[in-house]
Each structure stands twice: as structure tokens, then as C-alpha cells.
N, C-alpha and C positions, 0 to 999 in steps of 0.2 A: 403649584399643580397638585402635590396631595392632598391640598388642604379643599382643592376640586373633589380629586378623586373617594376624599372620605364623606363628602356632604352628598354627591351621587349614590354610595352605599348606603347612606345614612336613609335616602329616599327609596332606595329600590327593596332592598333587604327585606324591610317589614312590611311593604307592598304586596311583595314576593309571599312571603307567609301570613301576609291578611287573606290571600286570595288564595293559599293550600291549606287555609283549616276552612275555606269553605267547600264543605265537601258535595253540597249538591252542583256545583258549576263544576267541581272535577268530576262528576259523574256524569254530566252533564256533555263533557267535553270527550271524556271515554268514550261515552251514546253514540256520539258524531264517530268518532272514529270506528268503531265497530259496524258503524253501516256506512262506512268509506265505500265499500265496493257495489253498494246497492246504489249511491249517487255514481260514483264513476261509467257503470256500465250503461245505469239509466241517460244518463248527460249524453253518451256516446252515441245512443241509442236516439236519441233527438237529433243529433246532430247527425247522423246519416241519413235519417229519414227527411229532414227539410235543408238541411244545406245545396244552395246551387251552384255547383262548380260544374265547367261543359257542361257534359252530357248526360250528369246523374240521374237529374229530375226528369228527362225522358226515358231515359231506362227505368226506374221507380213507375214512371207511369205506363210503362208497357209490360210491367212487372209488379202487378198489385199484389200479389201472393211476399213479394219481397218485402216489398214498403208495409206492408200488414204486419209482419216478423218485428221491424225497427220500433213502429207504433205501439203493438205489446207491450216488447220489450220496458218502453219508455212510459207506458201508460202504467205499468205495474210496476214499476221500482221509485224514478222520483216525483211521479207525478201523485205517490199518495206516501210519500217523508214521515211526515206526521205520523201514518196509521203503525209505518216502522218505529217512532219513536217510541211510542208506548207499547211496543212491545221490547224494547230495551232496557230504557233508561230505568224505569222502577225498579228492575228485578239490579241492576248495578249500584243504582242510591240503595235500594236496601240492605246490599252486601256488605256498603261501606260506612251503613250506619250499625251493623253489625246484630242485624236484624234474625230472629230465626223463623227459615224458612223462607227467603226474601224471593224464591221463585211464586210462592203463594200474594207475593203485590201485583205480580202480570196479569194476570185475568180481571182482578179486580179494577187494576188502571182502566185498561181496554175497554170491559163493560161501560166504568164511568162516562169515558174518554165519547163511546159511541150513545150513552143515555142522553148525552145534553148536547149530539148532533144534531139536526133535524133529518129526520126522515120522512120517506114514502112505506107505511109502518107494513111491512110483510113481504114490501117490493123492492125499495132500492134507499141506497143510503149516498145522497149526494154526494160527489166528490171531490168539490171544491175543500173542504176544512180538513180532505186527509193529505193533504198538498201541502203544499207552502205557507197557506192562509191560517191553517191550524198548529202550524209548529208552536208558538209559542204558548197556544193552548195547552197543546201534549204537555209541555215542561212543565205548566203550571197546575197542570191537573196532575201529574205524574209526582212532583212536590207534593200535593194537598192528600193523596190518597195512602202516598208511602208515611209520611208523618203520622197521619191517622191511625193507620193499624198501629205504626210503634205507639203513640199515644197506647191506645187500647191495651197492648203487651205489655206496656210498662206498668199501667194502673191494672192487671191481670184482668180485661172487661175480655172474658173468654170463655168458652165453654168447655170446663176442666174432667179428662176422662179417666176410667180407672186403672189401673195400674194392669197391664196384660194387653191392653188396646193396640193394635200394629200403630207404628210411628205414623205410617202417610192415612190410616184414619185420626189420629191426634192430630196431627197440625191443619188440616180439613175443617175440624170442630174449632180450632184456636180461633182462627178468621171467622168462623161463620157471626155471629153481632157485628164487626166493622162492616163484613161482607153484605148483611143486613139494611144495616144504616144506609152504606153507599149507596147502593144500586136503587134503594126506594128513595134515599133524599135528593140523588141524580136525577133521580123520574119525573120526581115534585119540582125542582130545580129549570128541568130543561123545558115541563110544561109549563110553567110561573113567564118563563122566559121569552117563550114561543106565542103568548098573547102581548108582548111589548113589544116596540119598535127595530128593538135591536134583534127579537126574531130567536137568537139563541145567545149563549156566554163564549161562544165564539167570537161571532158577531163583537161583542162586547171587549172582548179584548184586544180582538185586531183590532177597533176604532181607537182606543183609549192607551194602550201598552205597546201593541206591536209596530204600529204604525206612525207613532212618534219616538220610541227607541232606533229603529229602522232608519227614520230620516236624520236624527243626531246622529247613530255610528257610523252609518254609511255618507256621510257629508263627507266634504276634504278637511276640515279643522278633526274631524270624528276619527277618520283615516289617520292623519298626521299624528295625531296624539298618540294611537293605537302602537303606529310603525314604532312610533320614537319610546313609546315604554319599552316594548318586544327587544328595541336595542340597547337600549339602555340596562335591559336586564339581564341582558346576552355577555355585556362589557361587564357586567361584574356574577358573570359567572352561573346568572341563572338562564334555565331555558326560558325563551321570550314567550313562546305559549302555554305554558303555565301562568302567564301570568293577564292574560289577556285570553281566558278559554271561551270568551260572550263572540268574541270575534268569527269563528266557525259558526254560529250559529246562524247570524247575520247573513254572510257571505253563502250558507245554505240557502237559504230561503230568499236572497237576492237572484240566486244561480239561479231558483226553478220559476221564478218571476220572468227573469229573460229568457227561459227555454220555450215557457210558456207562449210568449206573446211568438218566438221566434216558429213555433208550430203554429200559430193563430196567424201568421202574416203581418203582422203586426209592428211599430216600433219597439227598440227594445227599452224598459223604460228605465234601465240602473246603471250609472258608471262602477259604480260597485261591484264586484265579481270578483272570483278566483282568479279568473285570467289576471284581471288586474293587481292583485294581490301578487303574483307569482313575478310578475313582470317586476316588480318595485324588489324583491326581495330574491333577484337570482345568485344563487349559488348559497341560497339561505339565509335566514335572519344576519341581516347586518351585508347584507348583499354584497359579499365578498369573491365572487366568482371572475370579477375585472383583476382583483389585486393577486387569485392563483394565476392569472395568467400572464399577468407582467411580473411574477416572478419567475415563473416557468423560463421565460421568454428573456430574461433582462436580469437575472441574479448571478454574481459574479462570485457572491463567496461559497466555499464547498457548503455550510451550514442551510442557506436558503434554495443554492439550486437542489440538495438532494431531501428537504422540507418541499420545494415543489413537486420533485417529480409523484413524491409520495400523495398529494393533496390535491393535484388538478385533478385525478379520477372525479373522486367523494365530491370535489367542488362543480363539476360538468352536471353530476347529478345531486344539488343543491344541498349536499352535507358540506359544513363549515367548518366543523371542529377541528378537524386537523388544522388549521391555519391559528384559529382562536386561539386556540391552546398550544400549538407549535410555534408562533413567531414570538409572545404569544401579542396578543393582541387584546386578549381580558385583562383590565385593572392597569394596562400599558398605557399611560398619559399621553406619550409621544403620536400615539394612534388613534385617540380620543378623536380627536378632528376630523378626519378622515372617516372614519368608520358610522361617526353619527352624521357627518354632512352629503355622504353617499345617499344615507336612506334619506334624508330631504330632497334634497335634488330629484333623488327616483320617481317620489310619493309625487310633486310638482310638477316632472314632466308626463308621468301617467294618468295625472288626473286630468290633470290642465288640458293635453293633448287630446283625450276622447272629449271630453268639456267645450270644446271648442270646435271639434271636428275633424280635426287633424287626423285623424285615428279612427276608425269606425267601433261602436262598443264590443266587449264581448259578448260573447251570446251564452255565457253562464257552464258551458259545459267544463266539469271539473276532473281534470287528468291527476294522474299520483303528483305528490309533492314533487317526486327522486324525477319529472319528467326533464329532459334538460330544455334551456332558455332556447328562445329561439322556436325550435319544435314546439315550445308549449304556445308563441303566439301565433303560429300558423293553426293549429288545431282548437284555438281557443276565441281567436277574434271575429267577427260576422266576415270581416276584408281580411283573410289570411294573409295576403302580403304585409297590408297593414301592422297587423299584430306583430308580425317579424321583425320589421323595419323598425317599428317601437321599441323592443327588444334587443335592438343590435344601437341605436343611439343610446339609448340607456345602459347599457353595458360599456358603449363608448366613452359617457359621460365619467360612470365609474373610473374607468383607466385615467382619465385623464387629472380627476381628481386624488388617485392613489399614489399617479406617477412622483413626484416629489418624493413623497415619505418611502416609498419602496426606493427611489434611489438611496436617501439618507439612511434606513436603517441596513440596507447592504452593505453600504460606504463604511457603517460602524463595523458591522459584520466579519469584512474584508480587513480593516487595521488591526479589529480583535487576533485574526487566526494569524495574520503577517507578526502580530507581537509574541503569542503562544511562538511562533516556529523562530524564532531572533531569541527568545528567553530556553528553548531546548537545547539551539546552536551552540 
């Protein structure tokens, strides 16, 4: 069993640190998180406006001044992702490629980002590519533009001033040749573009990148692989998103897909989604929120009942670590089993289940992480009971597969502290 436990490290470790020196997907994954709340509110904001439970959607329609409020709301936060990303992500890759001046990459992103949209030139800038359809535009324009200037900064292609010059006229003159280049070789770019079939480099990359990454990560073998690193990285001690940061991006851009069609009337067209994510992974990575509560509930020695009482909290609202590292359960062989065959089982009956129709899909809207199980598949699935009832067999599943080894390591638990109190006597 250690000669398991050291070839799992052997795999995950340098995994782990191939994927923290890449510093544009950790920036990448900051991005996502720092407009956490412009997806949550905007999700929320969808899903009050077109969800029909009773009697909403008649009140909405006898109250269009209300449903106009949800529709904003929704129309201006995730329904243009995208247009938030590039005003993010450059200016945090540039921080952390230790750039100066790295709020001077945002404008430049931006411009680029809207040079090689198409437009109605004076009137209106379509709003499909600042949506869901251009995420992984933004990140690839948002790479191309931030590299550029540091290229530039490092070979000094600058316009250098003379000594007395206020600082924020100096770094103004720094940029302006990248600044130069961009914005007229964007212009040449997106017109070169706009006489081909693909129309723009949008266009082009949702056909070609986003749209076949998409169907690989969000597939069930895509999914499965994903869960099983995230726990695998978790058992020996790394956080599982760090190590899998592509995953948020995905699950953005899947989310506003199904909010989409879910405002259009529409089917929804991804099993893929947060809700879904959330449901396989309750009480957090390594979905341990079944095993806080049969310990809570079923631990006999002083060690694990006063370990539970302290951990059901953090566990109700999807923090693990007290458990990880309290039973512990990282680099613990005996719990190896258990803890990686939870997230299979989960990933299996969540997919399988909407997959099949068991389960109605979710409709993409994305609540805090810390939301607890249960609640989150009511407020997350198109069939809230659904999503629930999902949520309560897979947490049942969980228990029943913890049940063994929570009796067995109590059992040990329990002989331990009966021997300490016979060796004090």
C-alpha cells in the first residue's frame, strides 16, 4: 500500500507544479474568480426572470417593469463574460509576469479584443462574441496582447522620456509602439477576416478550439478524468483546483449556453454545468460531506465525535479540510478507497442520471461554492425537486460507501483511547 501511495505522489506532485508554473491558466483561473459575482448575480438574474414555478410568470407578465429589472440585470453581467474578461485577465497575467505598469495591458486588450469583433461601425457592436461564444477569444487575445507588450519591454521597443517627466506620462509613451502596432494590425486583422467565410477570428476560433475543447472536457470520460485528478490531488495534499484551473472556464461558458437557450425557450443543450459539478462534489472536493455526517451521527470514540462536531459546519457548506486533515484522510491508504470511489460513483450517477433523463438538466445558474447540497439542486436544476432528489441519493450513495471504513477507523479509534486509559490505570 505505500508502494501505491508513493507512485500516486510520484503522478500528482509534478502534475501539480507543471500546472503552477503555468502562470497564464493561474491567471486565468484568478480572472474567473474575481468575476465570481458578476456570474452569480447575472445566473440568478436569469433564473428569476424565466423560471416557471406557480404563479411567477404571471405575475412577471402583469409586471413588466419587474421582469425588465431581471432581464438587465442578466443581459449586462453574464450574458457579455467575455467583454468582463478582458477587462481582467490582462491586467492580472501582467501582474504576474511582473510586468510594469500591467494596468496599461487593459485598454490595449479591450480595444484589440473589440477591433476583430464585427461591428455595425458607429452603431452597435453585436453581442453574441461578448458572451459565452467569445470567452475563449478574450483568453487568447488577452495571452497574445499581454506577451506582446512584455516582448516589446524587454527588447526596450519604447518611446524612452527624459528624466523630470511625471511617471503616468512615462508609462503612456512606454506602450504607445505595442499600442501602435495592436490596434492597426487588429484593424488589418479583423478586416482581412471579415471578407472570409469565418466572417471574424472569433468566428474562427469558436469553430476550431472552443468548440472541440468544450465537447472533450465537458464529455463524461472529460468530466471523470477531471473529478479523479482534483482528488487525487486533494489525497496527497494539493488543492484539486489548482490543478485543473481549464475546468471553470468550461463550466462558465457551458453555464451561459444553458441560461441562454433557458431565456430563448429553448432546450438546454449541456449536461455539463455547475449545478452538476456541485452535486458530484458535495461537501467539496473528494465529496466528503456523507462521511461528516456519519461521523457526527455514528462515532463512538471521544477523538472522532469531537473531530465531527467541529467539521459538520465547514462540511454542510462544502469546506473539507477539517476532515482531510483531521481524520486525516490525505496520504491515509486505509481511506484511499473510499474517498476516490465516492467521486466515481458521484461523477456516474450525475451524469448518467441527467444523460438519460432521469433528472431534468441544470439550467446553468451558478450559486457560491459554500452553497449547501440539496439547496443548491433546488435552485440549480430546470425540475427543482429533481435536482434535490439527485442530490439526496448521491449523498446517500456516499454514506453507504463510507459506512465500513467510518466504522473501522472508530473501532481503531475506540481500542486506541480504551489502551491510553488501561496504560495510565
Amino acid at each position: 500500500m505505500d508502494t501505491l501511495m508513493e507512485k500516486i505522489s510520484s503522478f500528482v506532485e509534478p502534475l501539480a507544479e507543471w500546472v503552477h508554473k503555468m502562470t497564464f491558466l493561474n491567471a486565468m483561473a484568478e480572472a474567473l474568480q474575481v468575476l465570481l459575482p458578476i456570474t452569480v448575480i447575472g445566473s440568478f438574474a436569469c433564473l428569476f426572470a424565466f423560471i416557471d414555478v406557480g404563479g411567477w410568470q404571471a405575475f412577471l407578465g402583469a409586471n413588466p417593469m419587474i421582469l425588465m429589472v431581471f432581464m438587465n440585470a442578466q443581459s449586462w453581467t453574464l450574458s457579455i463574460i467575455a467583454f468582463y474578461t478582458v477587462l481582467v485577465l490582462p491586467y492580472l497575467y501582467a501582474k504576474r509576469l511582473g510586468m510594469n505598469e500591467p494596468l496599461a495591458c487593459v485598454p490595449l486588450t479591450v480595444a484589440s479584443f473589440l477591433l476583430l469583433t464585427p461591428t455595425e461601425l458607429y452603431t452597435a457592436i453585436p453581442s453574441a462574441w461578448l458572451g459565452h461564444s467569445g470567452m475563449f477569444s478574450a483568453f487568447i487575445i488577452s495571452y497574445l496582447v499581454v506577451r506582446f507588450v512584455k516582448l516589446c519591454q524587454d527588447h526596450n521597443v519604447t518611446i524612452k522620456m527624459p528624466q523630470g517627466v511625471p511617471h503616468y506620462i512615462e508609462a503612456t509613451f512606454a506602450v504607445l509602439i505595442p499600442a501602435f502596432i495592436l490596434v492597426f494590425g487588429c484593424s488589418l486583422i479583423g478586416q482581412a477576416l471579415a471578407a472570409t467565410p469565418y466572417e471574424s477570428i472569433h468566428q474562427l476560433i469558436y469553430t476550431f478550439i472552443q468548440t472541440p475543447l468544450s465537447g472533450l472536457g465537458t464529455s463524461f470520460f472529460g468530466l471523470l478524468v477531471t473529478e479523479l485528478v482534483m482528488t487525487l490531488a486533494m489525497f496527497c495534499g494539493i488543492h484539486g483546483s489548482s490543478v485543473v484551473p481549464f475546468m471553470d472556464a468550461l463550466a462558465t461558458a457551458a453555464n451561459e449556453q444553458n441560461m441562454a437557450a433557458m431565456a430563448a425557450g429553448s432546450a438546454l443543450p449541456n449536461i455539463y454545468t455547475t449545478g452538476l459539478l456541485n452535486s458530484i462534489q458535495m461537501g467539496g472536493i473528494g465529496a466528503t460531506l456523507g462521511l461528516g455526517i456519519l461521523l457526527f451521527f455514528l462515532a463512538k470514540s471521544k477523538r472522532y465525535k469531537q473531530l465531527s462536531r467541529v467539521a459538520i459546519v465547514p462540511q454542510i457548506f462544502n469546506i473539507g479540510e477539517p476532515l482531510l486533515f483531521g481524520i486525516p484522510i490525505m496520504l491515509n491508504p486505509l481511506l484511499f478507497i473510499p474517498y476516490m470511489l465516492g467521486v466515481i460513483a458521484n461523477t456516474c450517477i450525475a451524469y448518467g442520471s441527467v444523460a438519460i433523463g432521469l433528472c431534468a438538466r441544470f439550467t446553468g445558474v451558478n450559486p457560491s461554492w459554500t452553497m449547501p447540497g440539496i439547496l443548491q439542486g433546488i435552485l440549480t436544476c430546470s425540475v427543482p425537486w429533481q435536482g434535490a432528489v439527485l442530490q439526496i441519493v448521491i449523498l446517500a450513495v456516499d454514506m453507504l460507501i463510507w459506512y465500513p471504513f467510518v466504522k473501522m477507523i472508530d473501532k481503531q479509534a475506540v481500542e486506541e483511547e480504551n489502551s491510553a486509559v488501561s496504560e495510565a490505570a
